[in-house]
Backbone as ProteinMPNN parsed JSONL, in Angstrom:
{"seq_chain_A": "XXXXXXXXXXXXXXXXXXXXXXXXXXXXXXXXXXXXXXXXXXXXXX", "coords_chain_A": {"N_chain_A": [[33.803, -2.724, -10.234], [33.146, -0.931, -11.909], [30.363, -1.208, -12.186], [29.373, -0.992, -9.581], [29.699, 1.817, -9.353], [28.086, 2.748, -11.498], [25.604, 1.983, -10.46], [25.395, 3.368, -8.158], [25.112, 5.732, -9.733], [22.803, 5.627, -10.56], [20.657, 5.553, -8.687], [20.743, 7.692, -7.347], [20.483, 9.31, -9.327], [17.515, 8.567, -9.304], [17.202, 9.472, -6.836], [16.773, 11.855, -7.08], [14.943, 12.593, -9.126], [12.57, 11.733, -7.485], [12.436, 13.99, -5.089], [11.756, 15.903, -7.357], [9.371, 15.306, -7.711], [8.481, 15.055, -5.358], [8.273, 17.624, -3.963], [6.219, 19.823, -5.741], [4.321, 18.4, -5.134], [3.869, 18.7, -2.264], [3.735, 21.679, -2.408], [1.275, 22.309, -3.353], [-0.468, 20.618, -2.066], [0.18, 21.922, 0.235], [-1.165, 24.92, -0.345], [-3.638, 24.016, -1.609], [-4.683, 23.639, 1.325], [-4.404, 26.062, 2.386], [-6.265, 27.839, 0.976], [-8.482, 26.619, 1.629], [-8.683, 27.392, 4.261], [-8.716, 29.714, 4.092], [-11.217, 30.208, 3.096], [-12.771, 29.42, 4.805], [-12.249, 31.835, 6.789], [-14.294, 33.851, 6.298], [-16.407, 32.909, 6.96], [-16.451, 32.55, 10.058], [-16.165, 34.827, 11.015], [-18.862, 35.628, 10.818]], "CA_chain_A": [[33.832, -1.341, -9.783], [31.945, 0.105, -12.866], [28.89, -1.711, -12.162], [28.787, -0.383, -8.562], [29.542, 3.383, -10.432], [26.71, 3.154, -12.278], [24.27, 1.492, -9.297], [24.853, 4.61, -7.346], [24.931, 6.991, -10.238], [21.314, 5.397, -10.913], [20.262, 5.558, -7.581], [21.088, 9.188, -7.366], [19.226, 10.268, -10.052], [16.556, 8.193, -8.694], [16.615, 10.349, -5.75], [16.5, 13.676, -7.37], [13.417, 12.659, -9.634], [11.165, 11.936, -6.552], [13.102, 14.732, -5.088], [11.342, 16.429, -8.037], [8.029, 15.239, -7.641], [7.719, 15.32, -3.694], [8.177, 19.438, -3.924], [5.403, 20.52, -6.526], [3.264, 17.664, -4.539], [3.942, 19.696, -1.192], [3.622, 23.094, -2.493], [0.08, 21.848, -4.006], [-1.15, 20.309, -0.704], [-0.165, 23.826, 1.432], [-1.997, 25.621, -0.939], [-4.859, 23.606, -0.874], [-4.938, 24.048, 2.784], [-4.443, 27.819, 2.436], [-7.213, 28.356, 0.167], [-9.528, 26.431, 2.167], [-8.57, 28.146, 5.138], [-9.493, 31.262, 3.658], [-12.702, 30.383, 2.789], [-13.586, 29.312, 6.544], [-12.345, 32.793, 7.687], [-15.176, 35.036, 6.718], [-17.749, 32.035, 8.029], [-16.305, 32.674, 11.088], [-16.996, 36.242, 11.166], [-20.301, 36.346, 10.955]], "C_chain_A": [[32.939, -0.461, -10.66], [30.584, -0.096, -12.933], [28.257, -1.279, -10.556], [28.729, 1.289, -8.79], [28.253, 3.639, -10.426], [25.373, 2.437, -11.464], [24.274, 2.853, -8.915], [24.703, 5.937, -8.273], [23.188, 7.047, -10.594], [20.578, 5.805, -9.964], [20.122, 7.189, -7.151], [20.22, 9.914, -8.293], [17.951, 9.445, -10.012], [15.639, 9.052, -7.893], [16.327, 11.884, -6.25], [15.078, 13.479, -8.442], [12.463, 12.471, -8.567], [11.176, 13.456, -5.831], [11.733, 16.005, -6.057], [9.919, 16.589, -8.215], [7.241, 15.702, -6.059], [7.539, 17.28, -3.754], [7.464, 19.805, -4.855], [4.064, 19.509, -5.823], [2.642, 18.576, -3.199], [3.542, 21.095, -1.477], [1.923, 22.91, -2.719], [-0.909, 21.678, -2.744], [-1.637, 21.825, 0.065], [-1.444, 24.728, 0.695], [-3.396, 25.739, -1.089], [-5.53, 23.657, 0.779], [-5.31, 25.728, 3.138], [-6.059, 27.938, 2.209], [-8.177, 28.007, 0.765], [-9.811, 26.906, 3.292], [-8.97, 29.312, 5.243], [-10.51, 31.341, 3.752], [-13.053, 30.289, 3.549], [-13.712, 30.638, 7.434], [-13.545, 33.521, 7.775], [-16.863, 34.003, 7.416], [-17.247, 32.345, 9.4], [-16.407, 33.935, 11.766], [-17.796, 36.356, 11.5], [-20.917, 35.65, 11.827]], "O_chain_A": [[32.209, 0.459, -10.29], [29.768, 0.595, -13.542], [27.055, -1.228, -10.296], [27.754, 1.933, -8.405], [27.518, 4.361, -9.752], [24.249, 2.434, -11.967], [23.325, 3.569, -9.234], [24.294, 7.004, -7.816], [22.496, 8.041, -10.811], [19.664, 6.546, -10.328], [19.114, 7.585, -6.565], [19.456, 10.855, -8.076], [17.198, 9.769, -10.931], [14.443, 9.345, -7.912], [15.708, 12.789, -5.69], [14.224, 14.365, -8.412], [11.414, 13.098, -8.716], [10.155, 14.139, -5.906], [10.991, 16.765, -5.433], [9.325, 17.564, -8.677], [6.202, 16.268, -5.72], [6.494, 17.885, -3.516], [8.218, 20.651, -5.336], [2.904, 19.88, -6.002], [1.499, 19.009, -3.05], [2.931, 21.654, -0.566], [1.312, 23.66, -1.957], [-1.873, 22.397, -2.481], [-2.658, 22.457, 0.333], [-2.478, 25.08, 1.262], [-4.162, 26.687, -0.92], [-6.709, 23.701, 1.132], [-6.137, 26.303, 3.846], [-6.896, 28.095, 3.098], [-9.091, 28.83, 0.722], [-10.997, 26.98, 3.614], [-9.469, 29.885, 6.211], [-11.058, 32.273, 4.34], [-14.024, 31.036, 3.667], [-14.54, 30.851, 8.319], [-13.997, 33.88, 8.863], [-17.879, 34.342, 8.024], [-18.287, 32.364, 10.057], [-16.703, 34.053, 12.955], [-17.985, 37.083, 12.476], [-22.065, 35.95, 12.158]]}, "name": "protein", "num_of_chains": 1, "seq": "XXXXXXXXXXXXXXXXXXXXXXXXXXXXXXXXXXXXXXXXXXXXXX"}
């Protein structure tokens, strides 16, 4: 019983470190999208 405990307590904080990584990965991406998006608007202006 203490060895399945500590599987899912591992497993768990498994999930909250990617958890941790996937959301500053995502925010990074959008941003990059933004920014390049921007820069296309005023080409499209003129």
């Amino acid at each position: 019983m203490k060895t399945v405990q500590n599987t899912l307590v591992q497993e768990v904080s498994d999930l909250k470190g990617v958890k941790s990584l996937i959301i500053p990965i995502l925010v990074a991406v959008i941003t990059a999208g933004l920014t390049l998006f921007a820069r296309f608007i005023p080409n499209f202006l003129r």
